[in-house]
TIMINU-484110 format. One line per 5 residues: number of its first residue (from 1); their letters; for each residue x, y, z of C-alpha. Coordinates in Angstrom, 2 decimals. Each point is the difference from the previous one (the first is absolute). Layout:
// TIMINU-484110
NUM> a> X,Y,Z; ...
//
This chain:
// TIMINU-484110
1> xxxxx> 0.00,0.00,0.00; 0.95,3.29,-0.85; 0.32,3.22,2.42; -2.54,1.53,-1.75; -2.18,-3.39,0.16
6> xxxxx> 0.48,-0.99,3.74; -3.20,-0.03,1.90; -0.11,1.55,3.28; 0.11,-2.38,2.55; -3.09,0.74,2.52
11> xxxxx> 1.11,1.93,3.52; -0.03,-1.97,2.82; 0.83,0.95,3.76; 0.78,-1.97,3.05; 1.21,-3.63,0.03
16> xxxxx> -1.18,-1.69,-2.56; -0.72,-3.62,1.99; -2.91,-0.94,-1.43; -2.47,-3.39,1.36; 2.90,-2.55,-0.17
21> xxxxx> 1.91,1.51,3.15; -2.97,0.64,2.25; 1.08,3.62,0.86; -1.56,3.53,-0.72; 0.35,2.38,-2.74
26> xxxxx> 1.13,3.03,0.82; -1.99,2.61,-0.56; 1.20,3.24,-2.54; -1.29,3.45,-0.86; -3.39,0.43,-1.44
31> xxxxx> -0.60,-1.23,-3.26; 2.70,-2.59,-0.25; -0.01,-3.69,-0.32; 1.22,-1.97,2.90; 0.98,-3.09,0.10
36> xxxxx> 0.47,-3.19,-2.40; -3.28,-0.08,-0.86; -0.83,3.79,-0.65; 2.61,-0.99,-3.73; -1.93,-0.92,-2.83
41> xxxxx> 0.86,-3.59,-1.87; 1.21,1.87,-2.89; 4.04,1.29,0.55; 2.23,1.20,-1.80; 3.33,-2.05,-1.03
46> xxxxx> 2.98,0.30,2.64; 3.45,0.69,0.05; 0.51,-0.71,3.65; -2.44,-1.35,2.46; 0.10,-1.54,3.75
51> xxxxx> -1.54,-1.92,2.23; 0.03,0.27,3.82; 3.62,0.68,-0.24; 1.47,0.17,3.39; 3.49,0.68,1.25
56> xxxxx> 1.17,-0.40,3.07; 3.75,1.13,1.93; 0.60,-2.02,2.90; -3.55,0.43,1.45; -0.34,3.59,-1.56
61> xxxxx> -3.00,0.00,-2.67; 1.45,2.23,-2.78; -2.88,-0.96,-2.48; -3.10,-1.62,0.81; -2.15,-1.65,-2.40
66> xxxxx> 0.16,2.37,-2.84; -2.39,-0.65,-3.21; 1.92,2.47,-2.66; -1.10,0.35,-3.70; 2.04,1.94,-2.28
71> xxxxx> -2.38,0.39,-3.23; 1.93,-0.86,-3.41; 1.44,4.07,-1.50; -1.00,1.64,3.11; 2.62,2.50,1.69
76> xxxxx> -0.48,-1.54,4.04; 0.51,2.53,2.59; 0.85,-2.02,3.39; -0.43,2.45,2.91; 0.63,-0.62,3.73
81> xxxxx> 1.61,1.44,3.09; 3.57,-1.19,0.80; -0.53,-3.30,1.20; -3.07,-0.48,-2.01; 1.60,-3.37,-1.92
86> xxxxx> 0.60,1.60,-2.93; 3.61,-1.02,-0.74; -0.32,-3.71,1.40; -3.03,-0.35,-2.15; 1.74,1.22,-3.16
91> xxxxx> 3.26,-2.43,0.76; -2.59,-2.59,0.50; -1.33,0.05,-3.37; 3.15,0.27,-1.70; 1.48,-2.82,1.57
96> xxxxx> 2.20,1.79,2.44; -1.92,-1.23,3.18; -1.38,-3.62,0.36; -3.50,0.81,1.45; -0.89,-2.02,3.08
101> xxxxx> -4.01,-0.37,-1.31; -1.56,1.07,-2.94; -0.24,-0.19,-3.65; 1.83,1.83,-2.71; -0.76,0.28,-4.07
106> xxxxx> 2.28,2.23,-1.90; -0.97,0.64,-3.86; -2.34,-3.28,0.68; 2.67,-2.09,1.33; 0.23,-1.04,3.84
111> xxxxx> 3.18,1.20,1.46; 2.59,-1.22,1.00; -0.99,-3.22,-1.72; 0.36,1.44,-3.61; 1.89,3.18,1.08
116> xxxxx> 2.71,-1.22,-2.97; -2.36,0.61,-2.34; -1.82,3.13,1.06; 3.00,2.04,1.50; 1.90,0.64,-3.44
121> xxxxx> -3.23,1.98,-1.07; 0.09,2.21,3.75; 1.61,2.99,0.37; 0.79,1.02,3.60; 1.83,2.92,2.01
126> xxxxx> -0.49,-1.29,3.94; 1.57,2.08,2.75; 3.55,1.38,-0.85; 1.24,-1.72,-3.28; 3.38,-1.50,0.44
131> xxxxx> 2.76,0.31,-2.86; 3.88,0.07,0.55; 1.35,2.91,1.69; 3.08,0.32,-2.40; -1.73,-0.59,-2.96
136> xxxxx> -1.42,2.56,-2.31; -3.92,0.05,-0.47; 0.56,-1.05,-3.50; 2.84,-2.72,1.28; -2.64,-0.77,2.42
141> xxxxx> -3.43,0.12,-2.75; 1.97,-2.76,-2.24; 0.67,-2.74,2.78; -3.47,0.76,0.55; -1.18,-0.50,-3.60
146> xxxxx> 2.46,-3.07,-0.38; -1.55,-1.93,2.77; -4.02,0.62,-1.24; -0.98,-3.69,-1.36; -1.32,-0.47,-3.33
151> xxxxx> -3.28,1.89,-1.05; -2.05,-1.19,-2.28; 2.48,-2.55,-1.54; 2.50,3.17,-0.59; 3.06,1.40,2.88
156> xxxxx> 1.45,2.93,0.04; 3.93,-0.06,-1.40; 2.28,2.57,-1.97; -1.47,2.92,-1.57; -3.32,-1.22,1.30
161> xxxxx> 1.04,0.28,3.61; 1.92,3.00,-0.55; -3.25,1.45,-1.60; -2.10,-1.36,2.65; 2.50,2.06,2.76
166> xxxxx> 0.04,3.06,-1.83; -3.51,0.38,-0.68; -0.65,-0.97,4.06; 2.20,2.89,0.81; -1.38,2.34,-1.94
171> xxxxx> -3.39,-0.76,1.11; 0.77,0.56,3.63; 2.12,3.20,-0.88; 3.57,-1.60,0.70; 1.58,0.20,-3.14
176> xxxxx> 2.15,2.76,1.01; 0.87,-1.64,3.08; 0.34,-3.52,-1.10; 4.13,-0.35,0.11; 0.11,1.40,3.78
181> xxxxx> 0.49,-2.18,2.17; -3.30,-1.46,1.75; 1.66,1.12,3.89; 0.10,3.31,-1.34; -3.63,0.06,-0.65
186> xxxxx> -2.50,2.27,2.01; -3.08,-2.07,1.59; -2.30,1.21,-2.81; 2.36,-1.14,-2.45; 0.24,-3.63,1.50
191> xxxxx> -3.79,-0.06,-0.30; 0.11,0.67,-3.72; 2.76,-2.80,-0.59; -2.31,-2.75,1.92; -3.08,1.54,-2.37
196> xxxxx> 2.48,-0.62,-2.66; 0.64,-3.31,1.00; -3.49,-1.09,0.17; -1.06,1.67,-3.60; 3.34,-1.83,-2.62
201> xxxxx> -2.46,-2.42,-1.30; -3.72,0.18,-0.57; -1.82,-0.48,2.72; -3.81,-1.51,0.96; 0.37,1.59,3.28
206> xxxxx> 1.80,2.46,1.94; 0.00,-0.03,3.59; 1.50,3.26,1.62; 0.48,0.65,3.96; -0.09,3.52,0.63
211> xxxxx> 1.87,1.04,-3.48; -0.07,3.32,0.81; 2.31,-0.26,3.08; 2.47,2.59,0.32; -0.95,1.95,-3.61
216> xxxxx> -0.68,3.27,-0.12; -3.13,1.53,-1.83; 1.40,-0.12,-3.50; 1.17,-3.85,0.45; -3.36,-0.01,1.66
221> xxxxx> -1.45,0.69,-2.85; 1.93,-2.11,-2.25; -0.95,-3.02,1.73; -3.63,1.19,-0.60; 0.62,0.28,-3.33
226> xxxxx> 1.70,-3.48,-0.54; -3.01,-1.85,1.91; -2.32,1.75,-2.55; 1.93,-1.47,-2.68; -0.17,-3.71,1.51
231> xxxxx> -3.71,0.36,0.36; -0.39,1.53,-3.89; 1.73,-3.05,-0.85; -2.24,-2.07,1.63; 2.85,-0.80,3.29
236> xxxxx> -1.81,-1.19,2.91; 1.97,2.06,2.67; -0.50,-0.42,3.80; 1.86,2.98,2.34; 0.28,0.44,3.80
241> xxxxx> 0.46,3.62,1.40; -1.00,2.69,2.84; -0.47,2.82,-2.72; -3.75,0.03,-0.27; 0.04,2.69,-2.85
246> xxxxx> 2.29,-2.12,-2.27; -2.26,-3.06,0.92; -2.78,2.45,-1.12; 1.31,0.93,-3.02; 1.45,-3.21,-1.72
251> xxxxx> -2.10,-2.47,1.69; -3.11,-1.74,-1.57; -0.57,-2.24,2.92; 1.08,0.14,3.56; 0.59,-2.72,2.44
256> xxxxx> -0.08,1.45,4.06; 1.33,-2.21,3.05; 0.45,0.33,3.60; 0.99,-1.79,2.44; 0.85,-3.10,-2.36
261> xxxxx> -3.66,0.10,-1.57; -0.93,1.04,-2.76; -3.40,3.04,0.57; -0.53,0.74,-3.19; 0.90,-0.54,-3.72
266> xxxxx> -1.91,0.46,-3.63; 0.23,3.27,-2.33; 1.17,3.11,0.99; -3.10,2.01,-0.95; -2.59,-2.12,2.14
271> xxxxx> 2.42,0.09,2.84; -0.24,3.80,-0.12; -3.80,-0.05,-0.43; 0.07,-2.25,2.81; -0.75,2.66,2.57
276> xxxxx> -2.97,1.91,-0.11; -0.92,0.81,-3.23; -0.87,3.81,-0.65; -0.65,2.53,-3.06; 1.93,2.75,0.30
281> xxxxx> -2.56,3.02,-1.66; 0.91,3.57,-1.19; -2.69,2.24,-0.29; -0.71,3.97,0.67; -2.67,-0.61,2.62
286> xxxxx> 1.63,-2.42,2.50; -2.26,0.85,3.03; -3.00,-0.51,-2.24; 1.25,-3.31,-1.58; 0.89,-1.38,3.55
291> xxxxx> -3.88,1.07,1.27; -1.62,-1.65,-3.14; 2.04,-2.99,0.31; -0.66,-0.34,4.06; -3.79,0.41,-0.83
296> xxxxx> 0.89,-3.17,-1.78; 1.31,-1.75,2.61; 3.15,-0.11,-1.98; 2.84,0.26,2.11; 1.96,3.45,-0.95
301> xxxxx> 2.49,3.06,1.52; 1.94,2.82,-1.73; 3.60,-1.07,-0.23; 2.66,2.85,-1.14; -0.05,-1.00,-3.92
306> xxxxx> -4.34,-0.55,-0.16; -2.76,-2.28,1.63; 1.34,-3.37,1.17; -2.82,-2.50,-0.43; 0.13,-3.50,1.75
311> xxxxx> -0.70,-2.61,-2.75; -0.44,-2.94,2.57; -3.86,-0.52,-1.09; -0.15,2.30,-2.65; 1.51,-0.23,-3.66
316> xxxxx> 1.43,2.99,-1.44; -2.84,0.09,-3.04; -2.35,0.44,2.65; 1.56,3.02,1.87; 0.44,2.02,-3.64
321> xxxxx> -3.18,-0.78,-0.72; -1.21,1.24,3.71; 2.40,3.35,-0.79; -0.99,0.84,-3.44; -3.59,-0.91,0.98
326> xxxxx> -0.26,3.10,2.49; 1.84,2.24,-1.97; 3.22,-0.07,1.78; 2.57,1.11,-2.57; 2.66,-3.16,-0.43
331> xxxxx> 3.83,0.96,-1.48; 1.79,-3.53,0.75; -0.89,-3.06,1.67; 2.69,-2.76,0.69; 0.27,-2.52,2.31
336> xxxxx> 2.18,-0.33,3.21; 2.61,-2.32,0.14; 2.29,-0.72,3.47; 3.36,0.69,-0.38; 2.22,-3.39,0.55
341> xxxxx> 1.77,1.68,3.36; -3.27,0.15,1.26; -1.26,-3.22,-0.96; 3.36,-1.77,1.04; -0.36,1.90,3.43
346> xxxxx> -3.38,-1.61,0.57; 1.38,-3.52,-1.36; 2.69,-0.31,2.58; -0.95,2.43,2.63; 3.56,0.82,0.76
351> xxxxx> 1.54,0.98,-2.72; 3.35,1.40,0.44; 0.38,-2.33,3.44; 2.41,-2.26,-1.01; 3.60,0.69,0.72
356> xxxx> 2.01,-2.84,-1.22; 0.58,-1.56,-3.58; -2.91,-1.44,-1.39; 0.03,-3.92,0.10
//
């Protein structure tokens, strides 16, 4: 499926247990499905999916019983506090971390059972990437690029590897840094070398944790751009990070845990519709529209940019129609949507809390 093509996977809050395990759904904000049974029979295909996946540290739960579904050319936001999991789930799917319960699929293969298979086509930057410290970042790129396994039926070697570095560089903004030597390279420009890394071959997937980490705002933005050019090209890409704007702004679907658990996950438009939905009106006679609309028993107050008007039990159509109907004058109507801090603040009800590294 294309990134144009991939349906939206349906929102779903609280722990998805479902009749099997005996235990409660938790419940989520108004107008959201919760639990296994709230999701339709119909789903879109996967790249990455769990089941109950659980980790635990020497009695410490660092994941517990996490149902994750990455839809097939979706851009995946994973959001959480330090500690949420985040990290130990990622290194779980990839392979990195044997899970003590749980099932895995990655690109429709269970992992790490066919993880042979499936990794070659996986593109991942995972904590700090390692390379050699005396090595430049193009020294470092081609033992990189000479150790992928075949693609496909075809390797990289010669000019095709040399290609394959170049254009990696380039794409990450390196090129003019790519004979230093990799210990003389600032944190931001470590990042880009792992992003390198995980983008020499064609990829099915990219998996990035916290690629942002130690950028500035135009390498910020770079990264933005480069995750936009996975999903044009139809790249599945899940990312972990704390920036909620970024997670905003690239992200087509978002994926929130805390405490191990995963609270919420679907696309990133019905999570931010998930609070209570509102129309946000602009009109010349505010007072008036907010007395024809109470008369109405519709739910309304003056807000600094118009009339906010609660659309819990009534659909917008209905409160133009109300509006127009009495002759109050109407310049723009749009609707309300939460921004993700907020949302994410409700979510995990201490965001910000955590002060070590995330799990």
């Amino acid at each position: 499926m294309t990134a144009g093509g991939a349906e939206p996977a349906p929102l779903v809050t609280g722990a998805d247990t479902g009749a099997d395990t005996g235990t409660d759904s938790r419940s989520g904000p108004a107008g959201v499905a919760v639990g296994a049974d709230a999701r339709p029979a119909s789903r879109p295909a996967l790249a990455a999916r769990t089941r109950g996946l659980r980790k635990v540290y020497r009695g410490t739960v660092a994941v517990d019983g996490v149902d994750l579904e990455v839809p097939e050319g979706a851009v995946v936001g994973m959001l959480g506090p330090n500690g949420s999991g985040k990290t130990t789930t990622i290194r779980m799917l990839l392979g990195l971390v044997q899970p003590t319960e749980g099932e895995i699929e990655l690109l429709g293969a269970p992992v790490p059972g066919a993880a042979d298979r499936v990794l070659p086509h996986v593109g991942a930057l995972v904590e700090s990437p390692g390379f050699h410290p005396f090595l430049s970042g193009r020294e470092n790129l081609l033992r990189f690029a000479a150790a992928e396994p075949f693609l496909s039926g075809r390797g990289l070697s010669g000019k095709a590897m040399d290609g394959a570095v170049s254009a990696a560089l380039e794409r990450v903004g390196l090129t003019d840094a790519a004979r230093r030597k990799y210990r003389a390279y600032s944190l931001g420009m470590k990042q880009r070398l792992g992003l390198a890394s995980a983008l020499l071959v064609p990829r099915r997937l990219v998996v990035l944790d916290e690629p942002t980490n130690g950028l500035d705002p135009a390498g910020t933005q770079e990264i933005r751009r480069i995750i936009a050019e996975l999903h044009a090209g139809g790249v599945t890409v899940l990312v972990s990070s704390h920036l909620l704007a970024e997670v905003e702004a690239t992200c087509t679907h978002v994926v929130v845990l805390n405490e191990g658990v995963v609270v919420a996950q679907g696309a990133l438009d019905d999570l931010l519709e998930s609070g209570s939905p509102a129309l946000l009106v602009s009109t010349p006679d505010g007072e008036r529209a907010v007395d024809v609309l109470r008369d109405r028993r519709i739910p309304a107050r003056l807000a600094p940019d118009g009339v906010r008007v609660d659309l819990a039990t009534t659909p917008p159509a209905t409160v133009i129609e109300v509006l127009v109907g009495a002759g109050v004058g109407v310049d723009e109507a749009r609707r309300e949507r939460t921004g993700l801090e907020e949302v994410f603040a409700r979510l995990t009800h201490d965001v910000g809390a955590g002060s070590g590294a995330d799990r």
